[in-house]
N, C-alpha and C positions, 0 to 999 in steps of 0.2 A: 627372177624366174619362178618363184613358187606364188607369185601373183596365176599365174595362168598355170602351175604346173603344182596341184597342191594336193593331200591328201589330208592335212589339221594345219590351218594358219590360226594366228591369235593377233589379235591389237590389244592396247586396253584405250577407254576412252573415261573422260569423266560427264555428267551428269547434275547440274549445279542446279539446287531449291533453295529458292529464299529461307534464309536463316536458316538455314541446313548442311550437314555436312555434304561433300560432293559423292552421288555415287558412282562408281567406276565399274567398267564391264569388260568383260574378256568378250573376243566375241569372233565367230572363225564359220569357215567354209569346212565341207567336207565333198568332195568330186573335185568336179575342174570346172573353175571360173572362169566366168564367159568375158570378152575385154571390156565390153560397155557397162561405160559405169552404171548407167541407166538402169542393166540387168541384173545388178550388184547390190542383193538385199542388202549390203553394210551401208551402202550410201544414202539410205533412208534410215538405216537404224542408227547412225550417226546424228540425224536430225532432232532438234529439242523437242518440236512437235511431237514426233513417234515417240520420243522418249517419255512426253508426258502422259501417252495414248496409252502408250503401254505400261506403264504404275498403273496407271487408273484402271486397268484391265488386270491386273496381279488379284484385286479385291472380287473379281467376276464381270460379267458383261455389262457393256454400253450399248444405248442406244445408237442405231447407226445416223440417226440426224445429229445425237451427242457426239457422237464419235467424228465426224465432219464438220461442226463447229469448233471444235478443238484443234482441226488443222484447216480451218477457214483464212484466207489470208498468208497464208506459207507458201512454201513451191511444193507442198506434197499432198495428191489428192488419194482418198480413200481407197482408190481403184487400185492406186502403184501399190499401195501393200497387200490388197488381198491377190493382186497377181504372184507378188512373190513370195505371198503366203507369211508374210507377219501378221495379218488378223485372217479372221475369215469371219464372212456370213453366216451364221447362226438364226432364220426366218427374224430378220431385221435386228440384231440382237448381235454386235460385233463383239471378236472374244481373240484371246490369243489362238495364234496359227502357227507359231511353230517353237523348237524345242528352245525355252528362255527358263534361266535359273535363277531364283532370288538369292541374296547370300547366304538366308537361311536354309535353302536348298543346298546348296554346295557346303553348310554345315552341317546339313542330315548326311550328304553323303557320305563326308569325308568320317564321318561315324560311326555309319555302317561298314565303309572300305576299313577300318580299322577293327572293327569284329570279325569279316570275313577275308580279307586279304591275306592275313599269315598261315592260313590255309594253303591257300596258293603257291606263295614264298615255300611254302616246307616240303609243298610235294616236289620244286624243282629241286631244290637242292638234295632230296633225294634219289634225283635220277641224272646228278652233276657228271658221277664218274660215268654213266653210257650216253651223255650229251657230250662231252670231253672225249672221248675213243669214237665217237662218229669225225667230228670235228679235228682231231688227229689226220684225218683221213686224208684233209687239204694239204698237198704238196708242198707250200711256198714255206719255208720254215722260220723267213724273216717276217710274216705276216702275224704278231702278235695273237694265240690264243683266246684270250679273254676277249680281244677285238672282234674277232669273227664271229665269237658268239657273241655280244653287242648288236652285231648287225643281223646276225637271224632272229637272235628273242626279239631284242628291243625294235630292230625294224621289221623283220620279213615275221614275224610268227604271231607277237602281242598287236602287235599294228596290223596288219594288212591282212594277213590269214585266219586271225582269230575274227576281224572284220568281216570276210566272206562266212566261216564256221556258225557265226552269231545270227548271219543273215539266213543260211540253209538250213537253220532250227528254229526261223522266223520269231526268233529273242527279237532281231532287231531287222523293223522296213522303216527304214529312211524316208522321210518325206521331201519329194525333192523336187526341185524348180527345174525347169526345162526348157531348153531352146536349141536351136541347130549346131550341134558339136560341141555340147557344153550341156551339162544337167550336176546341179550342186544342194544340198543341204546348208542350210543356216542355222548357226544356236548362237547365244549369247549366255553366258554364265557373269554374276556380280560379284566380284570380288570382294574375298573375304579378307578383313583387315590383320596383319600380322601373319596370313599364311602365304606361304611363297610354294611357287611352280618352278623354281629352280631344281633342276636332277629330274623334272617329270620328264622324261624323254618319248615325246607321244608324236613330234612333226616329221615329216618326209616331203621330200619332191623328188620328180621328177619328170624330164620331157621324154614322153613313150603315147603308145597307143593314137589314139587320134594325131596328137600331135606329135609330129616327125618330119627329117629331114626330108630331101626327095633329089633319089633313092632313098629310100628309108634307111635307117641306121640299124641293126641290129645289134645294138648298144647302149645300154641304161646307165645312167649317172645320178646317183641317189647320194641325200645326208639324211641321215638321222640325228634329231639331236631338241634340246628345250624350248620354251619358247624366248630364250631371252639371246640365245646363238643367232643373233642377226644384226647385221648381215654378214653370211657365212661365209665363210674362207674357203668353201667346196666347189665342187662341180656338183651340181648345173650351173649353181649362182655366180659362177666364176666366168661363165660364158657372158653372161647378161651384166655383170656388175658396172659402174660406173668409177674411174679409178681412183677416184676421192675416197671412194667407201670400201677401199682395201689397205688390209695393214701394211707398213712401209715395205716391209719383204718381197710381199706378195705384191703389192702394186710398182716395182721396183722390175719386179723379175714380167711382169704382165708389160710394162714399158720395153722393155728391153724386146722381147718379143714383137713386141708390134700391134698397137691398137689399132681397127678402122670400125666401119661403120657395118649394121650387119640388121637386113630385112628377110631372115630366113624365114619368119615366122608372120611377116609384117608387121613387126612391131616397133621398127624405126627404131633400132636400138645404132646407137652413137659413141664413139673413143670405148670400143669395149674388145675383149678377148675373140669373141663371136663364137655365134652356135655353130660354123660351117666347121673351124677348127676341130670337133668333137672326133670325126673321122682320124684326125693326123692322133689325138691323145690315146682314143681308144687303142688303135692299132701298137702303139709302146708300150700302152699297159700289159697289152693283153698277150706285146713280145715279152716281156719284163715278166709277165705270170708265166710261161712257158718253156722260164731259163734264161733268154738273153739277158747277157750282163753289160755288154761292151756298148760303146756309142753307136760304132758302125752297124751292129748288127740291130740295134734298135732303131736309129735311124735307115735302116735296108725296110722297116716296116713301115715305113711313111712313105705315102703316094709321090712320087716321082716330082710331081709340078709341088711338091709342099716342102723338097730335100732341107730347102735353106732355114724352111723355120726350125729346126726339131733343134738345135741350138738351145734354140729361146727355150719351146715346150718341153724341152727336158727340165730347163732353169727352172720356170714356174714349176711343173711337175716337185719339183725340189724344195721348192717355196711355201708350195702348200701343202706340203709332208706327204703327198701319194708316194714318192721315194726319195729316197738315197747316194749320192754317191761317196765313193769311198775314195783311199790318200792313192789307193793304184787305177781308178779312172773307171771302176766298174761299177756297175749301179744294181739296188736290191729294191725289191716292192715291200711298201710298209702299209699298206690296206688291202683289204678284200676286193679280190678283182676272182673274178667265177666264170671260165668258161664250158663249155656244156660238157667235158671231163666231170664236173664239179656236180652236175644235177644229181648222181645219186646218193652225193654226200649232202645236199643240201635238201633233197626230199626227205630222207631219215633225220637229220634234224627236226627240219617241220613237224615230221609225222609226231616225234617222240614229243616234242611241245605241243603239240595239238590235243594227245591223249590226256598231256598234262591238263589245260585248260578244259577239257570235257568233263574230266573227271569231277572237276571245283565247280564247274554249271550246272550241271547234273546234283550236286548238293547245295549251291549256295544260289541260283537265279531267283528260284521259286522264293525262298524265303527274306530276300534283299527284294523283289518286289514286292513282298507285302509290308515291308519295313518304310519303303519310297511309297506309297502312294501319299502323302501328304504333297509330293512336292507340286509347286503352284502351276504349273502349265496343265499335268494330270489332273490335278481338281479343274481344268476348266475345260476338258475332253480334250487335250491331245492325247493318242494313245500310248501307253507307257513306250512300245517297243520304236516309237518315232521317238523318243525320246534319250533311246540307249545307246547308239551313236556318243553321244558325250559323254552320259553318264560311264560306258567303255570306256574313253579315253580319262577320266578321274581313274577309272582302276589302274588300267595299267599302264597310265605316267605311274603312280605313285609305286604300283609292282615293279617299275626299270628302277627305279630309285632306291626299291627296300632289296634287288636285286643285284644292284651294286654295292648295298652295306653288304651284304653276303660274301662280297669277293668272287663273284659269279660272273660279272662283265664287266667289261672296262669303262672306267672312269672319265667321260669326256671333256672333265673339269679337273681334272690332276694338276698337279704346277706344271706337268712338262708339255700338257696340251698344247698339240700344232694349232687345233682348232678349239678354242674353249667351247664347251657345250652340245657339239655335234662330233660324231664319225660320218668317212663319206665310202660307200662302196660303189663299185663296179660288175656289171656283169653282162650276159649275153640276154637279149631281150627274151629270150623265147624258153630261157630256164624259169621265169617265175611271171605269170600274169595274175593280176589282180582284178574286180571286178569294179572298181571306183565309182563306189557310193554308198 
C-alpha cells in the first residue's frame, strides 16, 4: 500500500566501482506515487548509468554531450531524467536536479542535528505535563497514553504538520514531479557506515484524498513507524498484503477470514484482505471507540450483507493488536481510533506542538542553514529550501527517537510490540488533512 499511498518510503540499494567499496543509498518519495514505473524517478536512479552520471555530477557539471555518452548504449536516455528532474539543463552544462545527499552530507547533518536538536527535545519535555492533560481528554481509557501521543508527535505533528508549517514559512518548496493524480519529490541520501535509522520514526501511509473508495470512505487508516517496519503488520498494508508476507498470527487469522482478489484501486491486487473490507473494520473500530464492548453490538455495526464476516475481522482486528478481547467475551480498543468528538482534543495537541517547533525555527533555521551550505546538491544550485523536505525528516526521525529516550512516547520496538517498529491509528478523514508534498 505505501507504494501508491506514501508520505517518506526508503529502499537502500548498493552502488559497486571497481576496486571500491560499494556505495549504498537510501532513497524515497515524498507525495503520492504514480503506478508506472516508467513515472518512478527510483527506476532510473536504480540504474548503474545514472548512478555513474550522478557521482560524476557530485564534483560539478558535465557536459550534456558527456553526459549522453555516459548513458550511450543503456535503456536510459537524458530526456527520462531531466523530465523527472534528476539532472537538469544548465545552457548545455548538465547538473544535479534534485535533493541527493552524499554521505558526507548526511555526516554534516547528523552534526548539526546534534548541536541543535536538544533544543528541541527540552522545549517538549517542558510542556509534557499540558501535552498530557490535553491528551487525558481522549475517552478510551484502554487506549495507552504514551500511544496517542506517538501518533500526534511522531505522526500527525513532526511529520505532516510541521511539513505544511515549514512550507507556509517557505523554509521548505518541494520540488516535485507531476502527472495526472500523482505529483511526488524524490531524494536520495548515501548511507553512512555504522549509523543506523532504527527508532527514526519519520514513515506514514495512507489511502485518502485522491485515492478512495467509491463512495468515498470517510475513514483513514494510517501507521507510523521506521524505516525497517516492513512489511507492516497495520492497516492500510493489511488490506493490500500478500499472505506470505504476514506473521503466522496475523496471516492465520487473515485466512480464517477469508482472502479474494480485490481491483478497488485497479491494482489487481490478489489472495489479500482487500481495500473494500475497510468499510466493515472502520465501522467496529469506530463502534469499539464509542463504548461497544460486546460481539453483537459490534457486529450491529457492520453492513448487513457483510454480518458473516465480522467473525473473522474481529479475529484479525485481535491479531494485529487494534484490540482485545477478554475471558468474559467483551472486547477493548488498544489504538487510537479519533472520531470527530476527538478534533478539539487533537487540534490543541497540534497547536501546543506546533508552538513548540516554531519556537526552535524561529532560533535554529537561519543558523543550521548557514552551517549546510557545504552540502553537495546546494553547491550545484539546488535551492536549500528544495532541499529541506529530507533534511526535516534527518531531524525529526532522530527527534521521535531522542523523544522516546525521554519516556515521552511509546516505544514501537519494546519486547511486547504487536507491531515492531510502527503504531497504526485510525480516524475520521475530515478531522486532519494534509497538503501532500
Amino acid at each position: 500500500m505505501r507504494k501508491f499511498f506514501v508520505m517518506m518510503a526508503m529502499s537502500l540499494c548498493a552502488t559497486f566501482a571497481a576496486h571500491a567499496a560499494p556505495r549504498e543509498f537510501f532513497s524515497g518519495y515524498i507525495g503520492i506515487v504514480p503506478p508506472n514505473k516508467e513515472d518512478q524517478a527510483k527506476t532510473y536512479f536504480d540504474r548503474p548509468e545514472v548512478r555513474k552520471l550522478l557521482a560524476a555530477l557530485e564534483n560539478g557539471g558535465v557536459l550534456e554531450t558527456a553526459a549522453a555518452n555516459m548513458l550511450a548504449g543503456t535503456d536510459t536516455q537524458l530526456a527520462d531524467l531531466e523530465r523527472l528532474h534528476l539532472v537538469r539543463d544548465d545552457k548545455g552544462t548538465v547538473r544535479l536536479g534534485f535533493p541527493y545527499f552524499t554521505a558526507s552530507d548526511i555526516a554534516l547533518i547528523h552534526a548539526v542535528a546534534d548541536k541543535y536538536l536538544p533544543a528541541l527535545i527540552a522545549a517538549y519535555k517542558a510542556r509534557a505535563a499540558d501535552l498530557d492533560t490535553i491528551l487525558a481528554r481522549y475517552p478510551v481509557a484502554s487506549v495507552d497514553r504514551r500511544r496517542l501521543a506517538f501518533v500526534v508527535l511522531a505522526g500527525f505533528s513532526l511529520n505532516w504538520d510541521a511539513l505544511d508549517l515549514l512550507t507556509e514559512k517557505k523554509y521548505r518548496q518541494p520540488m516535485l514531479v507531476q502527472g495526472p493524480g500523482w505529483q511526488y519529490g524524490f531524494w536520495a541520501s548515501e548511507d553512512v557506515p555504522g549509523y543506523s535509522y532504527k527508532g527514526y520514526y519519520w514513515g506514514s501511509s495512507f489511502p485518502a484524498d485522491s485515492y478512495n473508495l467509491t463512495p468515498p470512505l470517510d475513514l483513514t487508516f494510517s501507521s507510523f513507524g521506521d524505516p525497517y517496519a516492513d512489511p507492516r503488520m497495520n492497516f492500510p498494508d493489511l488490506f493490500a498484503l500478500p499472505p506470505d508476507q504476514m506473521t503466522p498470527a496475523v496471516k492465520a487469522a487473515a485466512t480464517t477470514l477469508g482472502l479474494h482478489d480485490d481491483n478497488s484501486f485497479g491494482l489487481g491486487l490478489q489472495n489479500v484482505v482487500g481495500l473494500t473490507r475497510a468499510r466493515d473494520f472502520g465501522a467496529i473500530l469506530l463502534a469499539m471507540r464509542a463504548g461497544a464492548q460486546t460481539k453483537d453490538k459490534l457486529c450491529a455495526a457492520v453492513p448487513e450483507e457483510d454480518a458473516n464476516d465480522c467473525d473473522g475481522e474481529l479475529g484479525l482486528l485481535a491479531a494485529a493488536g487494534y484490540a482485545k478481547m477478554s475471558d468474559d467475551g467483551n472486547w477493548t480498543l488498544l489504538v487510537p481510533v479519533l472520531d470527530t468528538s476527538d478534533k478539539p482534543m487533537l487540534n490543541s495537541a497540534l497547536a501546543l506542538s506546533r508552538s513548540v517547533i516554531t519556537g526552535w525555527l524561529t532560533k535554529s533555521y537561519t543558523p543550521m542553514r548557514r552551517e549546510l551550505f557545504r552540502l553537495t546538491a546546494v553547491r550545484q544550485g539546488i535551492p536549500y529550501p528544495a532541499m529541506y523536505s529530507q533534511i526535516w525528516h534527518e531531524l525529526f526521525g532522530r527527534a521521535t527517537h531522542d523523544l522516546l529516550a525521554e519516556g515521552l512516547i511509546e516505544d514501537p520496538r519494546a519486547a511486547n510490540a504487536v507491531w515492531p517498529g510502527s503504531i497504526p491509528a485510525v480516524w475520521r478523514t475530515a478531522l486532519y488533512h494534509h497538503a501532500w508534498q
